[in-house]
C-alpha positions as CSV (number, residue, x, y, z in Angstrom):
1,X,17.7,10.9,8.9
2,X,14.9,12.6,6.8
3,X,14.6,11.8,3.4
4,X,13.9,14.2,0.3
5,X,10.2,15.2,-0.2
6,X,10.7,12.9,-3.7
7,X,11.5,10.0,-1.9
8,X,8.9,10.6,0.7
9,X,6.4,10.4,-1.8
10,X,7.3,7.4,-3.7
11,X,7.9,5.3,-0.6
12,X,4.3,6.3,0.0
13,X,3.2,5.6,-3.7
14,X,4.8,2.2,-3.0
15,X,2.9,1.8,0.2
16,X,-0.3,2.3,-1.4
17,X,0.5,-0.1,-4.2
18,X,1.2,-2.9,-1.2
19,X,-2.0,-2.7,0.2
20,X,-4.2,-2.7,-3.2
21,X,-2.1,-5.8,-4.0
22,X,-3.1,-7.1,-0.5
23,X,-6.9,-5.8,-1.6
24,X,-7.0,-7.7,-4.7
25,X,-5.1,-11.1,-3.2
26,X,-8.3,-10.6,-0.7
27,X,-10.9,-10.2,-3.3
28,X,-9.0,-13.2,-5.4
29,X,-9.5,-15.7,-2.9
30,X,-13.2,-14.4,-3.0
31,X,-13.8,-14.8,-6.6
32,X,-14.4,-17.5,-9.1
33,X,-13.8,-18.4,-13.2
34,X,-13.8,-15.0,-14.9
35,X,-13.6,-12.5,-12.4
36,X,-10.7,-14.8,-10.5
37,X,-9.2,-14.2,-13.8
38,X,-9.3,-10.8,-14.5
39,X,-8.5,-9.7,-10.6
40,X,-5.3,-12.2,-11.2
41,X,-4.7,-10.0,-14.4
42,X,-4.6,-6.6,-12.6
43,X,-2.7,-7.8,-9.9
44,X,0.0,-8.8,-12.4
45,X,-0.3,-5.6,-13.7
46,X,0.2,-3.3,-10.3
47,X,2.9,-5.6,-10.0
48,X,4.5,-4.7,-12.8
49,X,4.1,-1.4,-12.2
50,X,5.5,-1.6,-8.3
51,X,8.3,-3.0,-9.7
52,X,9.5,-0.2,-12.0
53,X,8.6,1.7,-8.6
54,X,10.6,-0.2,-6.5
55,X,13.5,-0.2,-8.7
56,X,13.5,3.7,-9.0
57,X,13.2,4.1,-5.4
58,X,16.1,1.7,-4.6
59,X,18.7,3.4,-7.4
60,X,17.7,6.7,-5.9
61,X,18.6,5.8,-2.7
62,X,22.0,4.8,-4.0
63,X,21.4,1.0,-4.0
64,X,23.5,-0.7,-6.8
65,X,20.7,-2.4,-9.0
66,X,21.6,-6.0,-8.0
67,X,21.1,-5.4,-4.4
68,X,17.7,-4.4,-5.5
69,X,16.5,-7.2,-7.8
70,X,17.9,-10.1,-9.6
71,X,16.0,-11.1,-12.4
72,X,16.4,-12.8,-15.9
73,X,17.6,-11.3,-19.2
74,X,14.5,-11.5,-20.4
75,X,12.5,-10.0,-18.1
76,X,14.3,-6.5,-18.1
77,X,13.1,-3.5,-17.1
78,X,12.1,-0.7,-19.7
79,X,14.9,2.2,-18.7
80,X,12.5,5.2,-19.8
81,X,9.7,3.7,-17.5
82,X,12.7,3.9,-14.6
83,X,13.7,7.3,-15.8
84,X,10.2,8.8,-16.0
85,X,9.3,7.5,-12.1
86,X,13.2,8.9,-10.8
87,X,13.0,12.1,-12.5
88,X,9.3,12.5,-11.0
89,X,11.1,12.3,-7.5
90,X,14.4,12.8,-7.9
91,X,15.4,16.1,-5.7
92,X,17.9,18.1,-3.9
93,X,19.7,16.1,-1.0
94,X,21.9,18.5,0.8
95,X,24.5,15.3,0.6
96,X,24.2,14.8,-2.6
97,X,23.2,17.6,-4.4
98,X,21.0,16.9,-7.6
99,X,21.9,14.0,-9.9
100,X,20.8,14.7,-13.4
101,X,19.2,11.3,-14.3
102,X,19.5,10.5,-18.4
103,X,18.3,7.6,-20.1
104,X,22.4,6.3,-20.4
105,X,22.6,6.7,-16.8
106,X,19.7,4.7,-16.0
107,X,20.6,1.7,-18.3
108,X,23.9,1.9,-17.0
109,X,22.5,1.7,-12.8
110,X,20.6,-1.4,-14.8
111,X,23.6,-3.0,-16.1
112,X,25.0,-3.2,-12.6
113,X,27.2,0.2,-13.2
114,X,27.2,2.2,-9.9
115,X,27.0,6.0,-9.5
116,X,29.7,8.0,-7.4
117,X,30.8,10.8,-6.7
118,X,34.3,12.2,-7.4
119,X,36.4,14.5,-5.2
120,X,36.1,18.3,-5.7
121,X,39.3,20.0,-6.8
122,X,39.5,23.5,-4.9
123,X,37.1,26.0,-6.6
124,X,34.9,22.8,-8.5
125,X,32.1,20.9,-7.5
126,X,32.1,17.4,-7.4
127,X,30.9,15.3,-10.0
128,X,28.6,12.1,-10.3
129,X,29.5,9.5,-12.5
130,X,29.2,5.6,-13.5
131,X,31.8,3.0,-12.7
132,X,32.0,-0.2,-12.8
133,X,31.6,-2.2,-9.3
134,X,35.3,-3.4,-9.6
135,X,36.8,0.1,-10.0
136,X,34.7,1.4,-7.1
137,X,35.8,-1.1,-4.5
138,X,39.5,-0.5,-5.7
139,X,38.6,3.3,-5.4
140,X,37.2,2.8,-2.0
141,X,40.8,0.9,-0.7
């Protein structure tokens, strides 16, 4: 199965972002006081930002958000940073069609909501929408 150009490209994104992690955990164990520091610092940093990658690439794909990460309240994710990466690579899939990503939708994917589509009535298109896990496994029955 090929994937969307979109998702081609942020898998690779996410590739590079591996291996400059694996650069800098080289160049770490190289380094001493101050510059051990600041490497440790950017590291944390592409971390971050793989993360928000990550995440996008996984809710794209259709993943509910708690097969993708589990992580404290406190350490959230910003929605908009989500948002801004999926509607960089969100595109047509002839499956799927084109999901309009919105700031809601994402928090809701966040919260643990998960998309699906609804059946077409003759003449209408299907349409995508938020439900709660509960509702889509009674759905799926």
């Amino acid at each position: 199965m090929s994937f969307p150009i979109g998702l081609q490209v942020l898998r690779a994104k996410i590739r590079g972002f591996q291996a400059t992690g694996a650069t800098f955990s080289s160049r770490i164990s190289k380094s001493e006081k101050e510059r051990k520091n600041r490497l440790w610092n950017e590291k944390r940093r592409l971390g971050n930002h793989c993360r928000a990658h990550l995440v996008a690439y996984g809710l794209l794909r259709g993943v509910p958000y708690d097969q993708i990460e589990r992580c404290a309240p406190t350490n959230k994710l910003n929605p908009q940073v989500v948002l801004d990466i999926m509607t960089a690579h969100n595109g047509w899939d002839p499956k799927r069609g084109y999901i309009k990503y919105d700031l809601e939708t994402v928090q809701g994917l966040l919260d643990g909501k998960v998309g699906q589509w609804t059946k077409a009535e003759p003449g209408k298109a299907p349409t995508w929408q938020l439900v709660s896990p509960q509702a889509a496994l009674e759905k799926a029955k």
